[in-house]
SETOR-146152 format. One record per residue (C-alpha): residue in three letters; x, y, z. Coordinates in nm, 3 decimals. Layout:
+------+---------+---------+---------+
| resn |      px |      py |      pz |
+------+---------+---------+---------+
|  ALA |       X |       Y |       Z |
...
+------+---------+---------+---------+
***
This chain:
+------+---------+---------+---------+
| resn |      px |      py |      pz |
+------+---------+---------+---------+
|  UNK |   3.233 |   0.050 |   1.544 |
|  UNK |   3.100 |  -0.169 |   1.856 |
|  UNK |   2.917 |   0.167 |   1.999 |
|  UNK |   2.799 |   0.199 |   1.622 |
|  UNK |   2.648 |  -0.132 |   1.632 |
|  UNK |   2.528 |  -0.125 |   1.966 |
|  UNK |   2.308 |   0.192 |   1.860 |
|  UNK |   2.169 |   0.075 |   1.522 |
|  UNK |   2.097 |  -0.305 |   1.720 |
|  UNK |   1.899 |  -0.067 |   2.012 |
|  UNK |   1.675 |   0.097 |   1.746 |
|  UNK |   1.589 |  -0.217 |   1.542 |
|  UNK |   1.469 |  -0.400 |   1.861 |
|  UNK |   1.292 |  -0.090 |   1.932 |
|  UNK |   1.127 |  -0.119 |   1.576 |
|  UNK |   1.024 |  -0.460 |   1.598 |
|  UNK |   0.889 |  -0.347 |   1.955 |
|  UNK |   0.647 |  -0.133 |   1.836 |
|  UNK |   0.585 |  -0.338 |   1.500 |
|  UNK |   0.438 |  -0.672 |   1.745 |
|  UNK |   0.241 |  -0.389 |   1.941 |
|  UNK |   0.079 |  -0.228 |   1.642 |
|  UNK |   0.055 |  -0.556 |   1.511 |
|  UNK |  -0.131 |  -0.706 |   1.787 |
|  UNK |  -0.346 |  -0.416 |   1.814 |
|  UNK |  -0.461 |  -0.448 |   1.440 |
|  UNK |  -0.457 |  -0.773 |   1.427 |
|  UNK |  -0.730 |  -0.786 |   1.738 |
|  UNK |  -0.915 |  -0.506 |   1.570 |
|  UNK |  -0.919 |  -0.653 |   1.229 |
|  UNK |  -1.013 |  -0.999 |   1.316 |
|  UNK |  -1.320 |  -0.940 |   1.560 |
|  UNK |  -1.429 |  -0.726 |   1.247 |
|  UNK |  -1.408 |  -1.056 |   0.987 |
|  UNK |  -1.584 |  -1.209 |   1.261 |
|  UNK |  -1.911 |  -1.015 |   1.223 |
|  UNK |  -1.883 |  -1.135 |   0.858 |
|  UNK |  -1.813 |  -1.574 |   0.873 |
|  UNK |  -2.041 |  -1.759 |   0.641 |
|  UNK |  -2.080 |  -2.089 |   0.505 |
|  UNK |  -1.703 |  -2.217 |   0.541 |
|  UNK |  -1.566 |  -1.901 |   0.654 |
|  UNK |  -1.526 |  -1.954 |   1.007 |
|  UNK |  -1.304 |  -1.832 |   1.311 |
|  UNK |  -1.026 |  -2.013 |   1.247 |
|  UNK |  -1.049 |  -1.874 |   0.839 |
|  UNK |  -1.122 |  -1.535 |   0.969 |
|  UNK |  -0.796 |  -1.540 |   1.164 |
|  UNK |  -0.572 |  -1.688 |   0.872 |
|  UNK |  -0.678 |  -1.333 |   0.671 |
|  UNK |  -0.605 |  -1.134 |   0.926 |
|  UNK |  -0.299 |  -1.299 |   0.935 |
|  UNK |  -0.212 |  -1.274 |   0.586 |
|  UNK |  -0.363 |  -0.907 |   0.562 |
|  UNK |  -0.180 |  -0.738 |   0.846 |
|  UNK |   0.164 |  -0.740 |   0.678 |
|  UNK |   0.032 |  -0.458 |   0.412 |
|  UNK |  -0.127 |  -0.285 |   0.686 |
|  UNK |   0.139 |  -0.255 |   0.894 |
|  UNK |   0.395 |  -0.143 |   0.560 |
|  UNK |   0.149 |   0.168 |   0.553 |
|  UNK |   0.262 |   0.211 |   0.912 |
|  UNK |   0.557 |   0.167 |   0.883 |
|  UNK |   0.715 |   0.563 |   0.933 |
|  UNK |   0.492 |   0.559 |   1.237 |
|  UNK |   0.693 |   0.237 |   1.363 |
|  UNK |   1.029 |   0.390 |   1.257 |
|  UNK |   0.917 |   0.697 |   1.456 |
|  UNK |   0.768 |   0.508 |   1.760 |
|  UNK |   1.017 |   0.257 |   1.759 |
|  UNK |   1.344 |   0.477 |   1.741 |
|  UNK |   1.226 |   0.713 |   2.030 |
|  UNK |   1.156 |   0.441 |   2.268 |
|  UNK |   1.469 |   0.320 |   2.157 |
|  UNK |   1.639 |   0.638 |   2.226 |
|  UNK |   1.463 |   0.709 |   2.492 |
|  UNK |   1.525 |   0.422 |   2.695 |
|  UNK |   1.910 |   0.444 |   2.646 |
|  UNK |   1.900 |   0.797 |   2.767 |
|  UNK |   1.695 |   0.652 |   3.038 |
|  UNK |   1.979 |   0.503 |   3.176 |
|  UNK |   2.212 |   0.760 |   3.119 |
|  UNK |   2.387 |   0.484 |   2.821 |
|  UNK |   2.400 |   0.806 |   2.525 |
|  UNK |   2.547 |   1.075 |   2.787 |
|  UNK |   2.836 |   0.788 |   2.871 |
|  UNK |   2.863 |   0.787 |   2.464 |
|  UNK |   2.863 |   1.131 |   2.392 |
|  UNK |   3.188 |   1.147 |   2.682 |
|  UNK |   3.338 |   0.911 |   2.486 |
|  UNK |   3.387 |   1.122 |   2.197 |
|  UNK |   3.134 |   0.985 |   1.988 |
|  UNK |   3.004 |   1.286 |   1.761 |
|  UNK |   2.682 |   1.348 |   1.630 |
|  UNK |   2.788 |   1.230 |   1.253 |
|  UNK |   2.893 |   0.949 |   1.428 |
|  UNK |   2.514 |   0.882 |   1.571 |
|  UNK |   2.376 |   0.945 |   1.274 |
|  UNK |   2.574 |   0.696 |   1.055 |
|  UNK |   2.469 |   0.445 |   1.305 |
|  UNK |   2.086 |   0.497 |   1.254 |
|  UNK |   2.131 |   0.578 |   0.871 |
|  UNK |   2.247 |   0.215 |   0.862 |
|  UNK |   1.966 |  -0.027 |   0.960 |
|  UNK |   1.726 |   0.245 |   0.831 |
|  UNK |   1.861 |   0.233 |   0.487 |
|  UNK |   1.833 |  -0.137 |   0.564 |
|  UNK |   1.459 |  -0.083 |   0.646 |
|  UNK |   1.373 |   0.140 |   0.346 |
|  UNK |   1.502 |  -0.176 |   0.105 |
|  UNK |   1.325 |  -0.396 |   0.317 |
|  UNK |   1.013 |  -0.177 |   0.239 |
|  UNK |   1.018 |  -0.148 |  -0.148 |
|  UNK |   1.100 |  -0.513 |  -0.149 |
|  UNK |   0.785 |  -0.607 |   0.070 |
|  UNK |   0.547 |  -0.375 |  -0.101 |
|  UNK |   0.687 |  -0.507 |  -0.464 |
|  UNK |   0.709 |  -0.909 |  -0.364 |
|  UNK |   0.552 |  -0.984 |  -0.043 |
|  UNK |   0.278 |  -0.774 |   0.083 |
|  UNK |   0.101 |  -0.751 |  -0.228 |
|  UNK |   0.095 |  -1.108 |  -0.285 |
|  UNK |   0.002 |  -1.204 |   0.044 |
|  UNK |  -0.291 |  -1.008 |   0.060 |
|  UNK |  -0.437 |  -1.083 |  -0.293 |
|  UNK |  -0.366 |  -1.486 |  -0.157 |
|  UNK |  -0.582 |  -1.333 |   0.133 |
|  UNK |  -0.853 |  -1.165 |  -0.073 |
|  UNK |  -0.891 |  -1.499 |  -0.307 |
|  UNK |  -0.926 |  -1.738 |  -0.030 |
|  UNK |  -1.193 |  -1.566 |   0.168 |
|  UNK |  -1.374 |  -1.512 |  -0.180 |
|  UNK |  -1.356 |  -1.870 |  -0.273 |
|  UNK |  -1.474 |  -1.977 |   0.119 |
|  UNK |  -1.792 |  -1.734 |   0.135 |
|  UNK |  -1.918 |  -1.794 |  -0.262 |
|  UNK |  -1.759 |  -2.171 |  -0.313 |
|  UNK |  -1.649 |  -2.224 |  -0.676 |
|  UNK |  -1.804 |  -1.992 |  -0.848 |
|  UNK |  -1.576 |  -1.703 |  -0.819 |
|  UNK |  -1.839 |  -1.393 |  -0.815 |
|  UNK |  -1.676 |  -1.093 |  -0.811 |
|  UNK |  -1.832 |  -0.879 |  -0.499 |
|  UNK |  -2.004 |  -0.557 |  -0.541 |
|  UNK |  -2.157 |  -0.633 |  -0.941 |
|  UNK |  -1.820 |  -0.675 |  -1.069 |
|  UNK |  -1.562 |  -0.484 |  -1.196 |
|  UNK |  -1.626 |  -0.228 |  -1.494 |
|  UNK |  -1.353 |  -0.023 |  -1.704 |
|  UNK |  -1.382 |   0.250 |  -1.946 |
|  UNK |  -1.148 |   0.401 |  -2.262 |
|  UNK |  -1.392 |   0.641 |  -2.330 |
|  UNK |  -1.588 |   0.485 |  -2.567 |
|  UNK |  -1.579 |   0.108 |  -2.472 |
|  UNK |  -1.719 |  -0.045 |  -2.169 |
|  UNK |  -1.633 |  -0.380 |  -2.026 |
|  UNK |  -1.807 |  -0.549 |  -1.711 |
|  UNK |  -1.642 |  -0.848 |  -1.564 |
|  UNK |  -1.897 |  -1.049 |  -1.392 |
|  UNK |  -1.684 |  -1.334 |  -1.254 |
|  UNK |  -1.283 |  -1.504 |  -1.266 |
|  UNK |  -1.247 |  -1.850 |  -1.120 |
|  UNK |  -0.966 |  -1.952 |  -0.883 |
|  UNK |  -0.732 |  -2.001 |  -1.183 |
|  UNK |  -0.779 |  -1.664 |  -1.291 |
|  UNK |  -1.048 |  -1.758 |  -1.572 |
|  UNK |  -1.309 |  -1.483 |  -1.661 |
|  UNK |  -1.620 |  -1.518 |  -1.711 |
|  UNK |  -1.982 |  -1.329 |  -1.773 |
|  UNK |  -1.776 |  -1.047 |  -1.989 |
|  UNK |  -1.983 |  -0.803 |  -2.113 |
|  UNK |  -1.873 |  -0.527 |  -2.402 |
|  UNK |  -2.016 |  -0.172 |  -2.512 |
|  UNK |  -1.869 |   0.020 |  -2.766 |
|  UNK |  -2.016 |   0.358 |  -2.852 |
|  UNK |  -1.942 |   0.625 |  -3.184 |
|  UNK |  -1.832 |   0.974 |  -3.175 |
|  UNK |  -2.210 |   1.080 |  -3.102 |
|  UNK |  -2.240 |   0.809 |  -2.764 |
|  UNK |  -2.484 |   0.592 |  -2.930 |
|  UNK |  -2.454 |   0.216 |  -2.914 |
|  UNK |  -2.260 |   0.072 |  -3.230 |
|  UNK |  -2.197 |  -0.274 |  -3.070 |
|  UNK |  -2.253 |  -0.502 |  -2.768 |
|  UNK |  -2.061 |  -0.822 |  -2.703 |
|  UNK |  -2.158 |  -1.083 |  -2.434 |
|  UNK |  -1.882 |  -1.396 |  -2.340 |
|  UNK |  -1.917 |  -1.695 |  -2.149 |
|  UNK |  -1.565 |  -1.740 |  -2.086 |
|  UNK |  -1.224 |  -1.545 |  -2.204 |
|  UNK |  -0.854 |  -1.649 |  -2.176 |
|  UNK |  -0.642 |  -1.377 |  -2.125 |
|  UNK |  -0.272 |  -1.291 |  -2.213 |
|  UNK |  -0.007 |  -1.048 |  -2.041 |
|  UNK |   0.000 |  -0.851 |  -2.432 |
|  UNK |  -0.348 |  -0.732 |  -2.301 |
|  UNK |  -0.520 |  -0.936 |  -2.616 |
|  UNK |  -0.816 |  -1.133 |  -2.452 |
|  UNK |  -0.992 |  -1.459 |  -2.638 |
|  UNK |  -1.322 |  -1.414 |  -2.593 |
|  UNK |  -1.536 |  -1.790 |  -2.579 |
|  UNK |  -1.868 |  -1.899 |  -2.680 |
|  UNK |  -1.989 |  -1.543 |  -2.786 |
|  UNK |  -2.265 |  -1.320 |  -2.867 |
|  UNK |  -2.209 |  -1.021 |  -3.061 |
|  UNK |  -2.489 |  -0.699 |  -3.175 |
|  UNK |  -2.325 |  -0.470 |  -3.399 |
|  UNK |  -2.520 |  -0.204 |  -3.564 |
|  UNK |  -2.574 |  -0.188 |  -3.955 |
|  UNK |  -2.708 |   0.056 |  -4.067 |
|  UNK |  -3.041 |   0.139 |  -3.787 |
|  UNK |  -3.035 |  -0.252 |  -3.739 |
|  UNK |  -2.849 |  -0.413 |  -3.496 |
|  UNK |  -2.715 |  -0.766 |  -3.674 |
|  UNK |  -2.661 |  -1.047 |  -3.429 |
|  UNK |  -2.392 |  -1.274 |  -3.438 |
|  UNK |  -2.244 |  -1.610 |  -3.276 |
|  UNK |  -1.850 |  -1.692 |  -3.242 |
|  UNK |  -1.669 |  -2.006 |  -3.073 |
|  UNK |  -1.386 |  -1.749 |  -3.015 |
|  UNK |  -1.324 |  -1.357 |  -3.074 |
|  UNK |  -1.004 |  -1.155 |  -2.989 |
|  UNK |  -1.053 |  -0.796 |  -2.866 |
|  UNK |  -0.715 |  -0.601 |  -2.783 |
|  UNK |  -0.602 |  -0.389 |  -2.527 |
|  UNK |  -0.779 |  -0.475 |  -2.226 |
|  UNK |  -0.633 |  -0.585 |  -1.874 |
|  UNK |  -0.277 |  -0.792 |  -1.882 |
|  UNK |  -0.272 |  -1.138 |  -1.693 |
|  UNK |  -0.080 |  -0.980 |  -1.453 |
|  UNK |  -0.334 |  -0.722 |  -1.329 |
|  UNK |  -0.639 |  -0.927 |  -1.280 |
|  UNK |  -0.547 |  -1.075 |  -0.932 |
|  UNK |  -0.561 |  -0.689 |  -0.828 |
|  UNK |  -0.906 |  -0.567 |  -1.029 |
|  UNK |  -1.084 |  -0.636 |  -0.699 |
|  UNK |  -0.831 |  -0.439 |  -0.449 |
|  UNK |  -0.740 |  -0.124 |  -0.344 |
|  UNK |  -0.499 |   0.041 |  -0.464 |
|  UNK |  -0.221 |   0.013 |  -0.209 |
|  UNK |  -0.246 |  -0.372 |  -0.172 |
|  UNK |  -0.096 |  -0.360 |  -0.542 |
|  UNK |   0.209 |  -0.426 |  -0.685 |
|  UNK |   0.429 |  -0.122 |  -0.710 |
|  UNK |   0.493 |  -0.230 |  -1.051 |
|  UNK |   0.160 |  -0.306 |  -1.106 |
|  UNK |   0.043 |  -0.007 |  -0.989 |
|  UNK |   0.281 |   0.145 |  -1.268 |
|  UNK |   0.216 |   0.015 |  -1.580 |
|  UNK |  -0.217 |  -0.029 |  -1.477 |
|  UNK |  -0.188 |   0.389 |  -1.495 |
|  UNK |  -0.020 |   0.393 |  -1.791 |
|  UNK |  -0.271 |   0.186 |  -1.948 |
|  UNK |  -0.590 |   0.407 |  -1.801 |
|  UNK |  -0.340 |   0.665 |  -1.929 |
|  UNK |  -0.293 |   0.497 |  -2.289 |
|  UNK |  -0.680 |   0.509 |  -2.305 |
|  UNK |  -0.812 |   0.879 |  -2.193 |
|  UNK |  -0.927 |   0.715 |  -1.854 |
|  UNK |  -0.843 |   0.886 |  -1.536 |
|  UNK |  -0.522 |   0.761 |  -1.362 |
|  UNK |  -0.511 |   0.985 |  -1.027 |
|  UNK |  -0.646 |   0.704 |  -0.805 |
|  UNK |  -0.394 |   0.481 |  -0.880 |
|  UNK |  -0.074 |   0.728 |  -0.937 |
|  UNK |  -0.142 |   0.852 |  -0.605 |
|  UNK |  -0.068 |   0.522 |  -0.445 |
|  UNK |   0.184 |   0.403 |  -0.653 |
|  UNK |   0.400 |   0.770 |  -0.578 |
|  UNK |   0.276 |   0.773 |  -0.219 |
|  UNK |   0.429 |   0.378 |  -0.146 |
|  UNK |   0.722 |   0.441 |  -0.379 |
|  UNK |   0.800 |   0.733 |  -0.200 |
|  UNK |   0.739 |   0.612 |   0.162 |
|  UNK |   1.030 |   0.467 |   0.307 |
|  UNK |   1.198 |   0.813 |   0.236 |
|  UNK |   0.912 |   0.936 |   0.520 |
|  UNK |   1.029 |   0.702 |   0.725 |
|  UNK |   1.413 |   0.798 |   0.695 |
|  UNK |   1.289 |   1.144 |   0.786 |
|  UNK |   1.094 |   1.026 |   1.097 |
|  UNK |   1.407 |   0.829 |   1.239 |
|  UNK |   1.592 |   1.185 |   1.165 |
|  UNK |   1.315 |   1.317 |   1.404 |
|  UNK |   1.303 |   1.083 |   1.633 |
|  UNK |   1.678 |   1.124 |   1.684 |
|  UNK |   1.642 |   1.532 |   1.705 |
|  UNK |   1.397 |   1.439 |   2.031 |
|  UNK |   1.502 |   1.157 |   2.191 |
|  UNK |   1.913 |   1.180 |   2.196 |
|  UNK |   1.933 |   1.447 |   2.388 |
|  UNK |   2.229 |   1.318 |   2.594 |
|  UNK |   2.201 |   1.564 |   2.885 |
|  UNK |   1.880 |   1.496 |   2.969 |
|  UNK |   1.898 |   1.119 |   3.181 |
|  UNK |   1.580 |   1.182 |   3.403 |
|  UNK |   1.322 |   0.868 |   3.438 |
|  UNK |   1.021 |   1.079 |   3.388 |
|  UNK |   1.149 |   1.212 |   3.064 |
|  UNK |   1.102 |   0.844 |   2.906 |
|  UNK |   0.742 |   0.842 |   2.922 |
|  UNK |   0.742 |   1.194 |   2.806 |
|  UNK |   0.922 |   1.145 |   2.538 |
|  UNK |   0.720 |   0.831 |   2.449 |
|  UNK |   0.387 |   1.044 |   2.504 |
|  UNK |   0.491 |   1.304 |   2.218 |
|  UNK |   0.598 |   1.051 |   1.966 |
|  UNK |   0.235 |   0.873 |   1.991 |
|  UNK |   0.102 |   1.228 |   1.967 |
|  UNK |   0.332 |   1.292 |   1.677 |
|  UNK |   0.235 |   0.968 |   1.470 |
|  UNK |  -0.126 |   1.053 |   1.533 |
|  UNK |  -0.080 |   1.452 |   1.397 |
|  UNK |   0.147 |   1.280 |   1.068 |
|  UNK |  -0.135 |   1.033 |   1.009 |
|  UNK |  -0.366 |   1.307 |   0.977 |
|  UNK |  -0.149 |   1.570 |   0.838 |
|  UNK |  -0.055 |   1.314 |   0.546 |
|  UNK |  -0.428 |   1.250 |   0.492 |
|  UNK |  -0.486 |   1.658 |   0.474 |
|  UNK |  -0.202 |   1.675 |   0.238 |
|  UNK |  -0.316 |   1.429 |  -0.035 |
|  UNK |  -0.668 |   1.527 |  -0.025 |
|  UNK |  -0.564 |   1.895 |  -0.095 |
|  UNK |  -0.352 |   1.767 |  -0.344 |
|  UNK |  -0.620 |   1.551 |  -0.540 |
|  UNK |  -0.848 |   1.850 |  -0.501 |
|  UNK |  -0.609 |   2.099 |  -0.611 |
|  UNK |  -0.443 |   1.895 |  -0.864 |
|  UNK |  -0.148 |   1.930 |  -0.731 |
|  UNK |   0.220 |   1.740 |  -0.865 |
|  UNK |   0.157 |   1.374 |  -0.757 |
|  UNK |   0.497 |   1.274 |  -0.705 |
|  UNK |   0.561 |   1.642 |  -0.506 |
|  UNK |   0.249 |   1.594 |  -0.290 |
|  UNK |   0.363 |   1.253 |  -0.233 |
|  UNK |   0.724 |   1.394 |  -0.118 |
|  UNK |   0.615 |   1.635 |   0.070 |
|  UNK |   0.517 |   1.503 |   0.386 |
|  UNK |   0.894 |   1.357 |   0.420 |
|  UNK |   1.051 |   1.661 |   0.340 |
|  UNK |   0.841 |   1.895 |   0.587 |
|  UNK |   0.914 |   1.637 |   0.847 |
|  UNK |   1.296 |   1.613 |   0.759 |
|  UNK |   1.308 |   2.013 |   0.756 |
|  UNK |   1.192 |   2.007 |   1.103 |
|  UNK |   1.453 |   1.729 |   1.190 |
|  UNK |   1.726 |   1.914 |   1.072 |
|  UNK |   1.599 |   2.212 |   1.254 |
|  UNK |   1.586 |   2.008 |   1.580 |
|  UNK |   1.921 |   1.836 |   1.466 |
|  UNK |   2.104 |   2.182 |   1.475 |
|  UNK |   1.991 |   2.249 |   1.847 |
|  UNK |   2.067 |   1.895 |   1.969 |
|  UNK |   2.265 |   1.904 |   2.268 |
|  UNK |   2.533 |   1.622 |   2.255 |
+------+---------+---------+---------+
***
């Protein structure tokens, strides 16, 4: 049990080791880039707070190149010093070494789902809205145009939402069977609700009668099934700084509606399905670096040197995989699985011919 300990304790330092390096790194890189964009009260000192507040959900999309990074040095450096091949004398089998990194990684996947599902997310939308609200003031102008949604035969354009998640300068087109224009609806203002029903305020409708368009004025007008309450801090972010939930029930909606979902099922399976990538690349790690018979100095940075060259070929291989698998049309949640379970084949491969 105290060996068991000592092992799991070894790799979580190592983990956080590489999680202040990376973090530094990123955080450096990412801040001298907000730099080149300060304006009106979004100084250096601003720029650094959303770095801050940003780099957590960067460095969860790391995070099975910090399991992998930080478990080999951790490995490494305890076969360094000879501290595994004293272990392995002891009796201590291989099951036994692999309950005591299956522990704090298990530990780390939960860790994971609960950051990308309560923390992350939240702390880069809180990002997101306070750098908006610096560089445009009160006025809360969505960047870009705005935000614009389709169900096929309805168009909405969202113009601007205020710091209390009003909307405002909404603009509706709804088109027939044949695409023409049958109505157009123009709001100053809208209150929304999490049932997807939206109050339109002070509004200006064109609906067609006939070959005439008939205007009309409204203090209020409900339209249904548009975005929930819940999904409009996230309209103007990319899809892996959302909720996991979120991310859910927003493709089920473009689902619901005829509009293409890909985009946003492909991050939702790829984050749900990460920290299983990252159990894998401790299994790797382990099939590498515990090689108890080895206990040579030079082998350290070695063994360091292949797991950087190893995070840099999953990085890529990951990105080749879910492009051929949105080109393809491939199973989402097997292209999203499949990076852990190629690496996890080749882990149990390497497991097999460990020398302990």
């Amino acid at each position: 049990m105290i060996l068991q300990r000592y092992i799991g304790v070894s790799v979580a330092k190592g983990w956080f080791l590489v999680f202040l390096v990376l973090g530094a790194v990123f955080g450096l890189i990412g801040f001298t880039q907000e730099l080149d964009h300060t304006e009106l009260n979004y100084n250096a000192i601003e720029a650094a707070k959303y770095t801050l507040f940003s780099l957590p959900n960067q460095l969860v999309s790391l995070a099975p190149v910090i399991a992998l990074l930080g478990s080999m040095v951790a490995l490494a450096n305890l076969d360094r010093y000879n501290e595994l091949t004293i272990i392995s004398c002891t009796g201590f089998s291989p099951a036994k070494l692999l309950t005591a990194l299956a522990v704090p990684t298990v530990i780390l996947m939960t860790g994971l789902w609960v950051c990308m599902e309560y923390v992350t997310p939240q702390l880069q939308q809180s990002a997101e809205h306070e750098r908006k609200l610096l560089r445009d003031g009160n006025q809360g102008w969505i960047p870009g145009g705005g935000v614009w949604s389709t169900d096929g035969r309805r168009y909405i354009h969202l113009g601007r939402m205020s710091e209390d998640d009003v909307l405002g300068n909404i603009s509706l087109f709804e088109f027939d069977e044949s695409r023409e224009l049958v109505r157009a609806v123009w709001a100053l203002t809208a209150e929304v609700s999490k049932d997807r029903h939206w109050l339109f305020q002070k509004v200006r409708e064109k609906v067609l009668v006939g070959d005439v368009f008939v205007t009309r004025g409204y203090e209020e007008l409900e339209i249904a099934n548009l975005w929930s309450s819940d999904e409009l801090p996230t309209l103007t972010l990319k899809g892996d700084s959302m909720n996991l939930s979120v991310l859910y029930t927003y493709s089920q909606y473009l689902a619901s509606n005829g509009q293409p979902t890909e985009k946003y099922l492909n991050a939702f399976w790829q984050r749900l399905l990460m920290p299983l990538t990252v159990f894998a690349m401790v299994m790797l790690a382990t099939s590498i670096s515990a090689g108890a018979t080895a206990g040579r100095d030079r082998s350290f940075g070695i063994k360091i040197g292949i797991g950087a060259v190893l995070g840099i070929l999953f990085y890529l291989g990951t990105q080749i995989i879910f492009s051929l698998g949105q080109l393809l049309q491939w199973n989402i949640p097997l292209v999203a699985l499949l990076p852990a379970l190629v690496i996890l084949t080749c882990a149990l491969l390497l497991l097999r011919r460990m020398r302990w």
